[in-house]
N, C-alpha and C positions, 0 to 999 in steps of 0.2 A: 785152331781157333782158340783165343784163348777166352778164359771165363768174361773178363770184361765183356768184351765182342758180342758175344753172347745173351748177358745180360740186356747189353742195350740192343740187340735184336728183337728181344724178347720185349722191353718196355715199348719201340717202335710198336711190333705190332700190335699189344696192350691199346697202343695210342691211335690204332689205325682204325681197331676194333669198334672201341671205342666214338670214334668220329663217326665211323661207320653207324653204329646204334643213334647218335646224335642223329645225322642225316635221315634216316629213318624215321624215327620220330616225328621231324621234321616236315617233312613227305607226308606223313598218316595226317597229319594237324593240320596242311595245307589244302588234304581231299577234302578232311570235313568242311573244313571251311568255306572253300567251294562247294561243297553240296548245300550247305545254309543258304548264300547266297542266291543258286541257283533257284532252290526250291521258296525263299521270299520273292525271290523276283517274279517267278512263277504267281505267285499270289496275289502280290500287287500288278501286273500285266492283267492279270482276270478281274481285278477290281476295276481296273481304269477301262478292260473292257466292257464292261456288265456294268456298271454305275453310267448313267445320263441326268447330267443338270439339267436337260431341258427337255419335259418328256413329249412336246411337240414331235418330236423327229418320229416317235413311232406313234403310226398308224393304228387306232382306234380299228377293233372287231367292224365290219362292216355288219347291219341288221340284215336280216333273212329278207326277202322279198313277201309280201302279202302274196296269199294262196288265189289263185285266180276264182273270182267268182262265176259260177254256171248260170245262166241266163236261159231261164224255162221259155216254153212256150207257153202262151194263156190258154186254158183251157177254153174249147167252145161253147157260147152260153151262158159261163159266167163270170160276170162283171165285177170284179177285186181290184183295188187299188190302195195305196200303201198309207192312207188317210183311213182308212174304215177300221171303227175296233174290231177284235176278233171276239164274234159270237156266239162261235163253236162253245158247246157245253162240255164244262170239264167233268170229270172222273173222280165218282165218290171212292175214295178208299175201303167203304163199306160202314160200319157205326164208327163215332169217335170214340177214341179209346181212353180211357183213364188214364191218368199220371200214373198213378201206385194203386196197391194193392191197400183198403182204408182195414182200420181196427176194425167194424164192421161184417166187413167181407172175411177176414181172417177167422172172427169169431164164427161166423158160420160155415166157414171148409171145415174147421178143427172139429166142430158140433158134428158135423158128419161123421168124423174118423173114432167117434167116443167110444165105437161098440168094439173097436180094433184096441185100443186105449185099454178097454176094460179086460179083453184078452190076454194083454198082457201082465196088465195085475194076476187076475188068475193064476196065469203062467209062469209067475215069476214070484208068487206067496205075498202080495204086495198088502196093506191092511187099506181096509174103508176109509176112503178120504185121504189118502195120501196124496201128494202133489209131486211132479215131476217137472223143472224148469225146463225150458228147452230152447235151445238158440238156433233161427234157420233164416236162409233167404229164398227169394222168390223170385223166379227169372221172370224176363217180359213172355214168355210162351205163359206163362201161369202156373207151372210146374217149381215144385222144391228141388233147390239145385244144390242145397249142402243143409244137413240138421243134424245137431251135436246134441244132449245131456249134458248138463252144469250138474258142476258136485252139489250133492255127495253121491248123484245117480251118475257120472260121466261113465265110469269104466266100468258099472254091473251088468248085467243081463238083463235088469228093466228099464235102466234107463239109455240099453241101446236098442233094447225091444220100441220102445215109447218113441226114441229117435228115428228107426226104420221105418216105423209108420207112416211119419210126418214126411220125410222125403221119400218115402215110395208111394204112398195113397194121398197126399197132401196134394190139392189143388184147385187153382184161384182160376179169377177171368183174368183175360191178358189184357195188359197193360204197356206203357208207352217206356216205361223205365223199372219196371219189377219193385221190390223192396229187396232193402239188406240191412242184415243185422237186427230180425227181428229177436225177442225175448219174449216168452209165453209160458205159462203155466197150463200145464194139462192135469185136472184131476181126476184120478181114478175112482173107479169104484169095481167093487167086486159081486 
């Protein structure tokens, strides 16, 4: 064979290769493209399923049926008919009860706790006449449901002595809505 022959052997199949790789390519770009297709069409078929211009065609929830009414016997004796008001006496709740807990009422639960107040002065080296802010509220049972110290007493030992007091022994009449966010000054004495 000689080298010519050869050569152009060699560029054939170069050339065969070659097509071959075209073909292929060819083939990969023709699946995706079909799978685009397929998968738009897919989407638009579900649209033109699931979309209705006229929403007549589907039937409205039907309502539940009313629960069948029971139909007493009348009692023997007595004469009720569905004209007559009802004169059965209603049911005191017991006393009416306050809205909130007034300035008032506060000043006087706190006046009770003074001797508690004045222990902790004691207890705590506090001088005559010093004051202790105190922020708490008041649930509807009547009971203190949270009570802080405002600086500069928040985080010492009297003014969480002072705070302990007020929500542990602190308590009102019950009321319909409690108080919050009360502010009160308690003075000590020693």
């Amino acid at each position: 064979m000689s080298s010519a022959t050869a050569a152009d052997n060699r560029e054939a199949r170069h050339f065969e290769l070659e097509a071959d790789r075209r073909a292929r390519r060819m083939f990969v770009l023709i699946v995706i493209a079909f799978a685009f297709l397929a998968i738009g069409g897919g989407i638009f078929a579900a649209y033109l399923l699931l979309w209705d211009d006229d929403e007549t065609t589907i039937a409205p929830p039907r309502p539940k049926p009313p629960a069948p009414v029971e139909e007493f016997e009348p009692v023997p004796g007595v004469a009720w008919t569905k004209d007559e008001p009802d004169t059965r006496p209603t049911r005191s709740s017991g006393p009416r009860l306050a809205e909130t807990v007034s300035d008032g009422e506060l000043a006087r639960g706190l006046a009770r706790l003074q001797a508690a107040f004045d222990e902790c002065a004691r207890t705590h080296g506090a001088i005559d006449g010093m004051t202790v802010n105190v922020d708490f509220s008041v649930g509807e049972s009547g009971r203190v449901v949270e009570s802080d110290a405002r600086p500069p007493f928040g985080k010492t030992p009297l003014g969480q002595c002072v705070a302990g007091v007020v929500r542990g022994k602190g308590s009102f009449a019950r009321t319909r809505t409690g108080r919050r966010d009360i502010r009160w000054t308690v003075k000590l004495r020693r």
